[in-house]
MDTraj code that builds the backbone (N, CA, C; nanometers):
import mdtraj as md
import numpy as np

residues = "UNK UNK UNK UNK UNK UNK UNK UNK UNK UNK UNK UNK UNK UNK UNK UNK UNK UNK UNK UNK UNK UNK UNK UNK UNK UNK UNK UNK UNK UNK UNK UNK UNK UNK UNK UNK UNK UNK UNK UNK UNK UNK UNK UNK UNK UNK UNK UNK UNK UNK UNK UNK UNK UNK UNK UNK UNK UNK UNK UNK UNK UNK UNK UNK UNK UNK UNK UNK UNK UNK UNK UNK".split()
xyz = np.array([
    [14.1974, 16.1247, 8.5411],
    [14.2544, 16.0380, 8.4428],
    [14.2970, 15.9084, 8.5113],
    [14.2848, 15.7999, 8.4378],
    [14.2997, 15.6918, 8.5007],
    [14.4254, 15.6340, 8.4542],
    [14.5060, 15.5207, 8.4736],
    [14.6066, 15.4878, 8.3859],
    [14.5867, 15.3115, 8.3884],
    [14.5839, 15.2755, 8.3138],
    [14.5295, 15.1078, 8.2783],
    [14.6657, 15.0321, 8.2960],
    [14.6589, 14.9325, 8.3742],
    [14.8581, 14.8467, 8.4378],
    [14.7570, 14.7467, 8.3391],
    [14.8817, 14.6866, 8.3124],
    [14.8919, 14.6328, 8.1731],
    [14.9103, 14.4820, 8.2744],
    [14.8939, 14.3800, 8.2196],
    [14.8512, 14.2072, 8.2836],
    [14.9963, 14.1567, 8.3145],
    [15.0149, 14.1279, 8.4427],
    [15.1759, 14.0624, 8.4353],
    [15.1863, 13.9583, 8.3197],
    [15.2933, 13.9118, 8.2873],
    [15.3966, 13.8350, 8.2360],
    [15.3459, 13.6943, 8.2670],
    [15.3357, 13.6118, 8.1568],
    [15.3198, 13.4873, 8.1719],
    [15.4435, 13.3878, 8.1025],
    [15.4966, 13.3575, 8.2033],
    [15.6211, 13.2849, 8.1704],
    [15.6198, 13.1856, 8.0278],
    [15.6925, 13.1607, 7.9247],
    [15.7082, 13.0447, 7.8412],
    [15.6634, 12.9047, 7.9137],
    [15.7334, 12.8336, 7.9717],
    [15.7005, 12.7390, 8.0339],
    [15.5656, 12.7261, 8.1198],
    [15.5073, 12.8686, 8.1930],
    [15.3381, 12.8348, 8.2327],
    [15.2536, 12.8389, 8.1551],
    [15.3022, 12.8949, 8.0252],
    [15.2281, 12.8750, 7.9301],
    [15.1560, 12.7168, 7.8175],
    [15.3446, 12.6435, 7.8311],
    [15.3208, 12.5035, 7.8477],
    [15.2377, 12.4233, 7.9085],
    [15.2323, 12.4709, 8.0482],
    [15.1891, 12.3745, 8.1307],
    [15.0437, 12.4007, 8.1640],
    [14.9637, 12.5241, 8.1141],
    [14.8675, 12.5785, 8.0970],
    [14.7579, 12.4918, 7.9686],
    [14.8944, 12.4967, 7.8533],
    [14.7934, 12.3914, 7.7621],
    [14.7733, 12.2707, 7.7787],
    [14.9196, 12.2063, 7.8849],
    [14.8651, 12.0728, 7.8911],
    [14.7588, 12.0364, 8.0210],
    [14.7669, 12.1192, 8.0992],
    [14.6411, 12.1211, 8.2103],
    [14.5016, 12.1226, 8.0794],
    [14.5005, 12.1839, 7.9967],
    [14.3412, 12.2460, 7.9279],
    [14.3350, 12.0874, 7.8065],
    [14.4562, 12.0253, 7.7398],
    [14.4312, 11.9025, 7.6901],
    [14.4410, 11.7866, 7.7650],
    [14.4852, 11.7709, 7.9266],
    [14.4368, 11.7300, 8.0100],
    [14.3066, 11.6980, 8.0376],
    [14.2367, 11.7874, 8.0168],
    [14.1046, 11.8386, 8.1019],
    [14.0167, 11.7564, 7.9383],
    [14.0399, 11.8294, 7.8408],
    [13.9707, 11.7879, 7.7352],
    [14.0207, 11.6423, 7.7027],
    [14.0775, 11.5876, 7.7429],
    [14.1102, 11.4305, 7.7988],
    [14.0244, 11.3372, 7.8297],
    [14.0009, 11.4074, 7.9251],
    [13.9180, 11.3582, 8.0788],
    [14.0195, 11.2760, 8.1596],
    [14.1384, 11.3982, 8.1768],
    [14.2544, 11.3336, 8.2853],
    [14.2646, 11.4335, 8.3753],
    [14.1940, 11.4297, 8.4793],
    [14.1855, 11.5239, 8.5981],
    [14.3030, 11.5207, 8.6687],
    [14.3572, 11.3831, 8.7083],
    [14.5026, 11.4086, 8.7910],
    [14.6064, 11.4850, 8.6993],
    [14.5872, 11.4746, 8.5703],
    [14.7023, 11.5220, 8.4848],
    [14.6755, 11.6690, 8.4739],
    [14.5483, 11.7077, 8.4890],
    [14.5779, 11.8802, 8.4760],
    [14.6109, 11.8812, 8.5722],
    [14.5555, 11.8757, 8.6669],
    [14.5825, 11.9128, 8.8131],
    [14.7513, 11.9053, 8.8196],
    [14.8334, 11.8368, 8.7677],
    [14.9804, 11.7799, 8.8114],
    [15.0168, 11.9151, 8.6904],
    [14.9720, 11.9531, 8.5841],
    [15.0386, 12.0674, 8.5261],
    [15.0144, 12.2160, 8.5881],
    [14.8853, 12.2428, 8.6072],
    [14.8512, 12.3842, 8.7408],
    [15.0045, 12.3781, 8.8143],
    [14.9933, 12.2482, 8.8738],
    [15.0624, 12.2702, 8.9780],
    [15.2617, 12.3014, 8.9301],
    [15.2202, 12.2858, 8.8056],
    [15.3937, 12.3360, 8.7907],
    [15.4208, 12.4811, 8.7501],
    [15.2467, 12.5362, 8.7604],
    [15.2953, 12.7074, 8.7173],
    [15.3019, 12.7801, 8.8349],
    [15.4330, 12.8830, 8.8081],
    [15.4769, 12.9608, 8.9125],
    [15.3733, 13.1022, 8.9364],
    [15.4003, 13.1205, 9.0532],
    [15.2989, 13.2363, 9.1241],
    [15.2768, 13.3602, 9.0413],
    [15.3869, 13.4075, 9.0058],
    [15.3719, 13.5644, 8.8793],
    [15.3094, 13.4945, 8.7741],
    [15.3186, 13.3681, 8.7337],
    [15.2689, 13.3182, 8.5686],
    [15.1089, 13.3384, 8.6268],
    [15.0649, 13.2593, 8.7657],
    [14.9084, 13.2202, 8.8085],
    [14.8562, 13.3530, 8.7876],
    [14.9010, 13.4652, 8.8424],
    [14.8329, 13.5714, 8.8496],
    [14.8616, 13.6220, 8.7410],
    [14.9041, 13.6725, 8.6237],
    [14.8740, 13.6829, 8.5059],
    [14.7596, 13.5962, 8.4284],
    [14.7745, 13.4582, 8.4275],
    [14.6540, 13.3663, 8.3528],
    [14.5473, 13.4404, 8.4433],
    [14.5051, 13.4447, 8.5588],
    [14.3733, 13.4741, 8.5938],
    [14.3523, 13.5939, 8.5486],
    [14.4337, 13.7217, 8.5796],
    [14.3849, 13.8592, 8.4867],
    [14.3916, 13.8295, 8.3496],
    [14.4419, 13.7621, 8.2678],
    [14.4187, 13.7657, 8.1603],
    [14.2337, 13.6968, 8.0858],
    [14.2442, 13.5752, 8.2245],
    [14.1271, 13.5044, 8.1869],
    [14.0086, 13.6094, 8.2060],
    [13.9599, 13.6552, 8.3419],
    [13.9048, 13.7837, 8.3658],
    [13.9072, 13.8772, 8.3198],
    [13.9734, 13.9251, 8.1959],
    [13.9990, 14.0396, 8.1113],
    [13.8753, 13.9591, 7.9992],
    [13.8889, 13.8389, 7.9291],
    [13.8048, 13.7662, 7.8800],
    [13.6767, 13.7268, 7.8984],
    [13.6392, 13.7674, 8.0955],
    [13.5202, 13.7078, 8.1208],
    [13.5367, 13.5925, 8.1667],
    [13.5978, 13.5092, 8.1606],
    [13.5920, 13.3881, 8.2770],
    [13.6924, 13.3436, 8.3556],
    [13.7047, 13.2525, 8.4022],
    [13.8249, 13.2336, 8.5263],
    [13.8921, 13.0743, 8.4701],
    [13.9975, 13.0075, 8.5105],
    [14.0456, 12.9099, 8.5161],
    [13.9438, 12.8098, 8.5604],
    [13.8472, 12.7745, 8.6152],
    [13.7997, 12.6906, 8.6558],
    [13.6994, 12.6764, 8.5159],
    [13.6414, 12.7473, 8.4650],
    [13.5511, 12.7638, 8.3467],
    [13.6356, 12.7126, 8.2614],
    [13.7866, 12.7558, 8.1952],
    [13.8222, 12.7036, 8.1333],
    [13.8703, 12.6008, 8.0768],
    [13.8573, 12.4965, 8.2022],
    [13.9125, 12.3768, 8.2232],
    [13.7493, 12.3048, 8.2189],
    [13.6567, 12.3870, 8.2412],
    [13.5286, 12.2779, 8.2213],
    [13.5069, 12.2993, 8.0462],
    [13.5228, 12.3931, 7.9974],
    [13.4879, 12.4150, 7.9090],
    [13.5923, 12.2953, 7.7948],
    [13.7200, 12.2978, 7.8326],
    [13.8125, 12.2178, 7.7415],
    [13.7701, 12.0876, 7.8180],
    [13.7035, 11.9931, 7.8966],
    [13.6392, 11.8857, 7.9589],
    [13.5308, 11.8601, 7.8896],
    [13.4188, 11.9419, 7.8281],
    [13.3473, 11.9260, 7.8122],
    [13.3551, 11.9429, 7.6488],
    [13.4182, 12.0332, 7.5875],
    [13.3933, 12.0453, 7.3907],
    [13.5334, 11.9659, 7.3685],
    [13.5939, 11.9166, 7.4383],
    [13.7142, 11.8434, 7.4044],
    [13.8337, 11.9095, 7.3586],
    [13.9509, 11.8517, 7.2747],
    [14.1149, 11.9072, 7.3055],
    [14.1169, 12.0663, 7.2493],
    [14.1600, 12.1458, 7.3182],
    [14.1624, 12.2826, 7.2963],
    [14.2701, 12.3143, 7.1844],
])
top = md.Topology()
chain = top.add_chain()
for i, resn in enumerate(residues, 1):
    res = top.add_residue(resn, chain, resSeq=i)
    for name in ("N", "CA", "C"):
        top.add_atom(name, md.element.get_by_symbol(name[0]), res)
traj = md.Trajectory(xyz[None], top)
């Protein structure tokens, strides 16, 4: 039997700074996502990536993807 751990915790505030990195990106303001990434804390990062990977893609996809079809 296996037992499935459930995705850490993604803080309120990395969650903020998560959308404005992705309407950043669907911008076409690269320093400005980049300056929101950088305000999410380490337990929030590793939750967004298992969560993204639970989905099939990673943070880097998602930021091309909101770059490229525009504001998320």
């Amino acid at each position: 039997m296996t037992t499935a751990t459930a995705p850490a915790a993604i803080r309120p505030l990395a969650a903020v700074h998560l959308r404005e990195a992705l309407t950043a990106a669907a911008d076409h303001r690269p320093a400005a996502a980049l300056a929101a990434l950088l305000h999410i804390d380490p337990q929030s990062w590793t939750a967004i990536e298992q969560r993204a990977a639970l989905l099939g893609t990673d943070l880097i996809d998602m930021l091309a993807t909101a770059a490229r079809e525009g504001t998320p």
